[in-house]
N, CA, C and O atoms as a DFTB+ gen file, in Angstrom:
352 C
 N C O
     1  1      53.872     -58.640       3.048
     2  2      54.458     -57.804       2.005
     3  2      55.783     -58.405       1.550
     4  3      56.491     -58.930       2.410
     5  1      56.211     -58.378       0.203
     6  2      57.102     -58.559      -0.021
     7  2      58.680     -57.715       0.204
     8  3      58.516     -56.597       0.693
     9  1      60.159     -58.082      -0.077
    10  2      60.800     -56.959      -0.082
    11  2      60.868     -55.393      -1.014
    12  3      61.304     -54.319      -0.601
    13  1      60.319     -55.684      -2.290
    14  2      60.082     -54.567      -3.086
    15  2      59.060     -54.041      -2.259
    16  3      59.593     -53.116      -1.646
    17  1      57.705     -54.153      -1.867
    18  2      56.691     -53.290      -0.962
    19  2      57.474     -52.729       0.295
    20  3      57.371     -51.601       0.778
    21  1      58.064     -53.493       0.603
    22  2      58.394     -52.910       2.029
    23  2      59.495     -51.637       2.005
    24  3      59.696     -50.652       2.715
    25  1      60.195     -52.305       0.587
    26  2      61.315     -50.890       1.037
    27  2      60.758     -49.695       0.129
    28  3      61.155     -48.550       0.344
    29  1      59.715     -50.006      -1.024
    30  2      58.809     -48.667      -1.577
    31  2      58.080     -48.468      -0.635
    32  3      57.460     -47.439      -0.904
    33  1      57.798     -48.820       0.263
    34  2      56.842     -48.083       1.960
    35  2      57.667     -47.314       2.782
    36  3      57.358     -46.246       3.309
    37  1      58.807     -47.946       2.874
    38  2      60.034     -47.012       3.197
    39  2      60.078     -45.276       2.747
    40  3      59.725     -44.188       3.202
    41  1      60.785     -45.876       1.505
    42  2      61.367     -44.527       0.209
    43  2      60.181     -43.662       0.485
    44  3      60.434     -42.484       0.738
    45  1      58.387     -44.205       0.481
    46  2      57.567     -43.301       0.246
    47  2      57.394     -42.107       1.423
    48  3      57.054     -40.925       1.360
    49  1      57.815     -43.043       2.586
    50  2      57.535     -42.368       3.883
    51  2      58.476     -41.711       4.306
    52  3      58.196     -40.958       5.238
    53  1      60.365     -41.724       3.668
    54  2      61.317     -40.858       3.730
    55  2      60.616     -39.444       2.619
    56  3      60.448     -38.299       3.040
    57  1      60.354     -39.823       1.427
    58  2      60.090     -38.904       0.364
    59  2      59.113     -37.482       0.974
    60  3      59.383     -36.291       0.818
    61  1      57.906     -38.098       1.710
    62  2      57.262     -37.213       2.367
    63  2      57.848     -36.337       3.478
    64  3      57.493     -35.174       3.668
    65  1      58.806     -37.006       4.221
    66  2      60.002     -36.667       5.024
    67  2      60.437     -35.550       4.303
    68  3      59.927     -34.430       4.344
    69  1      61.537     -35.952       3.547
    70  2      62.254     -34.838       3.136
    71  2      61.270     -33.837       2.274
    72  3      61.618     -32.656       2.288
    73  1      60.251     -34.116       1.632
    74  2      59.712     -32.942       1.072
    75  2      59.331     -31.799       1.612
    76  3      59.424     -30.648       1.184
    77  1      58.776     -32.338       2.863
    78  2      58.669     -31.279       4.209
    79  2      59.927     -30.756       4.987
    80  3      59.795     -30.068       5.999
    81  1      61.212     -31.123       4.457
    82  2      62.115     -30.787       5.586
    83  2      63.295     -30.617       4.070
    84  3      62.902     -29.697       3.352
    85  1      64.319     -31.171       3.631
    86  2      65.422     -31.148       2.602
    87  2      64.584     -30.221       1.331
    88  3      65.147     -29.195       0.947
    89  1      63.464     -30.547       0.806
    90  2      63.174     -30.786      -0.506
    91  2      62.103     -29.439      -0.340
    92  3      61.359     -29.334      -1.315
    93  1      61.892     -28.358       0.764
    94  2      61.253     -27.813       1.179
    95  2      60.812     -26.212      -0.135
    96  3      59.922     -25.386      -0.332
    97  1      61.956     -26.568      -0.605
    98  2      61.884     -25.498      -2.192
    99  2      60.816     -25.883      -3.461
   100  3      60.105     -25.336      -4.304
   101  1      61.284     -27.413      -2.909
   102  2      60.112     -28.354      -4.324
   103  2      58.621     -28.200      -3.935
   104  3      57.572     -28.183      -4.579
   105  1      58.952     -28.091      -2.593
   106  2      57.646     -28.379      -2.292
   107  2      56.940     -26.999      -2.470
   108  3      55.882     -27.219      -3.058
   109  1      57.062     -25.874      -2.248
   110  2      56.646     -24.698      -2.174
   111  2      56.426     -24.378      -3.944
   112  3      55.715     -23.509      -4.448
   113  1      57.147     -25.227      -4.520
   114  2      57.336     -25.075      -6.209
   115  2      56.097     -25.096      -6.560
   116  3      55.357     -24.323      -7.169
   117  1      55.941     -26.579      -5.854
   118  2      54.159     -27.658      -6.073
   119  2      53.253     -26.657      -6.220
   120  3      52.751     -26.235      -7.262
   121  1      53.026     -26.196      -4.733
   122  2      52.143     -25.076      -3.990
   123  2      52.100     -23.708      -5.352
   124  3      51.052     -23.326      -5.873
   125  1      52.950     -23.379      -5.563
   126  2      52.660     -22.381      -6.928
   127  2      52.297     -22.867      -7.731
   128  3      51.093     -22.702      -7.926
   129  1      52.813     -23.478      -8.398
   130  2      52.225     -24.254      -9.559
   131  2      50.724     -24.740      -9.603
   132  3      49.972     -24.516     -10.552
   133  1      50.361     -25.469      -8.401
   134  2      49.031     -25.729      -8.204
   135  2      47.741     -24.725      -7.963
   136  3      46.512     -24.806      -7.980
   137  1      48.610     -23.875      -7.763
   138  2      47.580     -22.383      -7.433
   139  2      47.719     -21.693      -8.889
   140  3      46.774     -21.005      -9.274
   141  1      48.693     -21.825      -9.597
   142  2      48.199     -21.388     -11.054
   143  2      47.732     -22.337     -11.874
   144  3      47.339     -21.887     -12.950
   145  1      47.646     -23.409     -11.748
   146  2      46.794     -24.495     -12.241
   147  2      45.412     -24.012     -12.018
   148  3      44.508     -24.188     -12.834
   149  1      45.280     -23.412     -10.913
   150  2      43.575     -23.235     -10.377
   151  2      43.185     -21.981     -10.881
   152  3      42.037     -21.779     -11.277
   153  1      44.098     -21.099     -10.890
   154  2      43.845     -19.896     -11.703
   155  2      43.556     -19.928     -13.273
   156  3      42.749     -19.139     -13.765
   157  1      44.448     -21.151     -14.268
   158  2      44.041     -21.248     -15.484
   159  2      43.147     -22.168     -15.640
   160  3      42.929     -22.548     -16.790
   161  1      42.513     -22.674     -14.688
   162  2      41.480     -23.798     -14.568
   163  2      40.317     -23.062     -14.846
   164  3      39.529     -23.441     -15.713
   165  1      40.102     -21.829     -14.049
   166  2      39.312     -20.778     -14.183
   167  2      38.969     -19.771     -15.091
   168  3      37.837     -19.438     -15.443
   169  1      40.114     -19.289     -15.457
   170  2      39.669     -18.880     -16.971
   171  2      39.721     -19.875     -17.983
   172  3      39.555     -19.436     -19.121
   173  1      39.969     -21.513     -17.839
   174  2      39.687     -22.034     -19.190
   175  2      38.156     -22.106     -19.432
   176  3      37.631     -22.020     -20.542
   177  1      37.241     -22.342     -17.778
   178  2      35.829     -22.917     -17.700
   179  2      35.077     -21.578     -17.523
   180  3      33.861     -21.764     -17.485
   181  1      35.471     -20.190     -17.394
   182  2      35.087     -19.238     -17.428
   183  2      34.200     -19.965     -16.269
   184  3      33.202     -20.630     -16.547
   185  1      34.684     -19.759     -14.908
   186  2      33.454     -20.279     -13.802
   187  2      34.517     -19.399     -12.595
   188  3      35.714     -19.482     -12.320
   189  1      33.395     -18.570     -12.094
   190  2      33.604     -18.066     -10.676
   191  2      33.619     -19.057      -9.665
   192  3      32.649     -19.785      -9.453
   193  1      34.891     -19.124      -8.908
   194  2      35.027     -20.496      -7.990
   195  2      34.777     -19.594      -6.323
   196  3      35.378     -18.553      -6.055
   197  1      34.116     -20.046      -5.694
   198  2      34.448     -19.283      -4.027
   199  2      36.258     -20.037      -3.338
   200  3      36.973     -20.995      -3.632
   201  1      36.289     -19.158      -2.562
   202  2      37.659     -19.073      -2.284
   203  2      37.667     -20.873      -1.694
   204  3      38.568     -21.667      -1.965
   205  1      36.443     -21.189      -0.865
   206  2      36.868     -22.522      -0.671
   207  2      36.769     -23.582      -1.821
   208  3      37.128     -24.691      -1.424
   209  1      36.389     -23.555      -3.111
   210  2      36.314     -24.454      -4.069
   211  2      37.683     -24.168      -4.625
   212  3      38.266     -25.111      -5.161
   213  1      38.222     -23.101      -4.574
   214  2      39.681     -22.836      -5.096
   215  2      40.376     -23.596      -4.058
   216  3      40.827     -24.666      -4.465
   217  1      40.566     -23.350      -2.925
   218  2      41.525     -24.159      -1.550
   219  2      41.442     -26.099      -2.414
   220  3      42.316     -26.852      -2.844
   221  1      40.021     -26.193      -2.307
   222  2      39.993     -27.599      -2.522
   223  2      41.006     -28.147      -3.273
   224  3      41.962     -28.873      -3.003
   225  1      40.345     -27.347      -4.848
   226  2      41.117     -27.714      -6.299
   227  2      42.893     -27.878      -5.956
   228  3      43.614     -28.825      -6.269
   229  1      43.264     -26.641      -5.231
   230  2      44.208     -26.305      -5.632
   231  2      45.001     -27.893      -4.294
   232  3      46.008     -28.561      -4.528
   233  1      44.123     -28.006      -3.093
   234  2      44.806     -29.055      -2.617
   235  2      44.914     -30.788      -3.531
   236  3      45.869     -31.563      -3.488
   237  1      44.037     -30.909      -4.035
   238  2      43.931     -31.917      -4.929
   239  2      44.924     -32.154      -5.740
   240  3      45.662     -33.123      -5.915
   241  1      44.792     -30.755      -6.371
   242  2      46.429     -30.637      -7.522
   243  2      47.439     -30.997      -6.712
   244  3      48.139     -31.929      -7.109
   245  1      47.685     -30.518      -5.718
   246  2      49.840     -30.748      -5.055
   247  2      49.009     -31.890      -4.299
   248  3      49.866     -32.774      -4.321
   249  1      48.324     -32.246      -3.891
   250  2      48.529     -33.677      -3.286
   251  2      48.841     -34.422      -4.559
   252  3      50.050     -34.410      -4.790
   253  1      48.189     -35.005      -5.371
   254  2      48.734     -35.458      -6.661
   255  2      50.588     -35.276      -7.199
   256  3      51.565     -35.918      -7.585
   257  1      50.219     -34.233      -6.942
   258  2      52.249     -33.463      -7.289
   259  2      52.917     -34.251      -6.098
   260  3      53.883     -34.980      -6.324
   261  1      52.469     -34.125      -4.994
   262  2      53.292     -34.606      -3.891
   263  2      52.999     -36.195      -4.131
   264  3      54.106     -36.715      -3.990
   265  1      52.321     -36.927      -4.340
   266  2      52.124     -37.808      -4.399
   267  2      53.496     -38.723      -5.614
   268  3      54.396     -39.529      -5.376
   269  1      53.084     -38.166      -6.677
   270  2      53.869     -38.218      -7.953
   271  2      55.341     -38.084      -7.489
   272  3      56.123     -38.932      -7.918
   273  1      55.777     -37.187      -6.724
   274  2      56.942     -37.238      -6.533
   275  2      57.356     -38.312      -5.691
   276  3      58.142     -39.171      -6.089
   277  1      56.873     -38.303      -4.564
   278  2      57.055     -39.941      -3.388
   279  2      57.385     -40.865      -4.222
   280  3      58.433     -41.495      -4.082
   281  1      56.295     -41.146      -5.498
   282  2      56.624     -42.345      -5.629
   283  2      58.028     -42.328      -6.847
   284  3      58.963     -43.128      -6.895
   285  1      57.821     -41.388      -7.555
   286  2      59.395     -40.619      -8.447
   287  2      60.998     -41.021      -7.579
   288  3      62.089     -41.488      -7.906
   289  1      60.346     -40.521      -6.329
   290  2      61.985     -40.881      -5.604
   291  2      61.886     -42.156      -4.902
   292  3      62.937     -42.791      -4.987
   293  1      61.110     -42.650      -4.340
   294  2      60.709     -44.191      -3.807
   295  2      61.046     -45.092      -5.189
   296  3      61.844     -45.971      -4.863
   297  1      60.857     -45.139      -5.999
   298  2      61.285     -45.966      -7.269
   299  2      62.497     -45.597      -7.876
   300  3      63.034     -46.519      -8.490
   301  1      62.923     -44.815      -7.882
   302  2      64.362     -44.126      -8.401
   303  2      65.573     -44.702      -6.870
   304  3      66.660     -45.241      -7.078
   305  1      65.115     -44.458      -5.708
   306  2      65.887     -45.375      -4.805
   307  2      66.185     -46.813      -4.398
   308  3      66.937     -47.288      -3.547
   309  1      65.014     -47.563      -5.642
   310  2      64.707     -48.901      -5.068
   311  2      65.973     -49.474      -6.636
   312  3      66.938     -50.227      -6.764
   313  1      65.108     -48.486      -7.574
   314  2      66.549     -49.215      -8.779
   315  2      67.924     -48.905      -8.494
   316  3      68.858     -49.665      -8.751
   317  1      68.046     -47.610      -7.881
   318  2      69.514     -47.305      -7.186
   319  2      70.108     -48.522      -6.517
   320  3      71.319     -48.717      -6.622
   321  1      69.128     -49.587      -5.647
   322  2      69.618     -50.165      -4.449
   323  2      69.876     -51.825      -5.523
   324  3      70.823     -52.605      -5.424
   325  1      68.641     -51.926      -6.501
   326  2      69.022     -53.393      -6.743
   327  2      69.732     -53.304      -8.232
   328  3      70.006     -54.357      -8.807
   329  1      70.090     -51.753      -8.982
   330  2      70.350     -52.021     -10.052
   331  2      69.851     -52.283     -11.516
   332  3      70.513     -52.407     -12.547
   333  1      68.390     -52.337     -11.298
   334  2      67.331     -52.952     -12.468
   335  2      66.421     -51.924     -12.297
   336  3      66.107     -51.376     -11.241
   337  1      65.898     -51.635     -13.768
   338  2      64.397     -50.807     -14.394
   339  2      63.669     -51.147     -13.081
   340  3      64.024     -52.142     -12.449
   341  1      62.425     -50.176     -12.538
   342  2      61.365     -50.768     -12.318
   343  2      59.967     -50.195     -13.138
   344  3      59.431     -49.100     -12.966
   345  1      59.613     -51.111     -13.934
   346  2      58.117     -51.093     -14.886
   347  2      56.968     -51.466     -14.030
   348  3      56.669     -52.547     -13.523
   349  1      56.378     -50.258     -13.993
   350  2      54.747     -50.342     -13.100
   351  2      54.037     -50.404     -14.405
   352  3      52.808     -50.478     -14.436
């Protein structure tokens, strides 16, 4: 791995860190948000979901959210450190 991989492997694995522990408000944000995502998911497709096809959806959504954010603050710490854009 290079040094950009290694210290975005870092940031990603602090990010998950603090989301569970500092960032513990954002994270609970996700968790709503993703559960009304699944709720207007449902009345957009007019489809009765069982409670476990809702669990699924709604984990899919905040993993994505959680995901999105890791890499939001893992890249926002790496230009902090060298100073320069980073373009994915």
């Amino acid at each position: 791995m290079n040094k950009f991989e290694n210290r975005m492997k870092f940031y990603l694995n602090e990010a998950q860190y603090r989301l569970g522990n500092d960032f513990s408000a954002s994270r609970e944000a996700m968790l709503s948000i993703a559960k009304d995502k699944v709720k207007q998911f449902q009345l957009a497709s007019d489809n009765a979901m069982k409670n476990e096809e809702k669990e699924i959806l709604m984990l899919m959504i905040v993993g994505s959210m959680f995901q999105a954010f890791s890499y939001g603050y893992g890249i926002g710490k790496v230009e902090e450190e060298s100073l320069q854009k980073i373009v994915m």
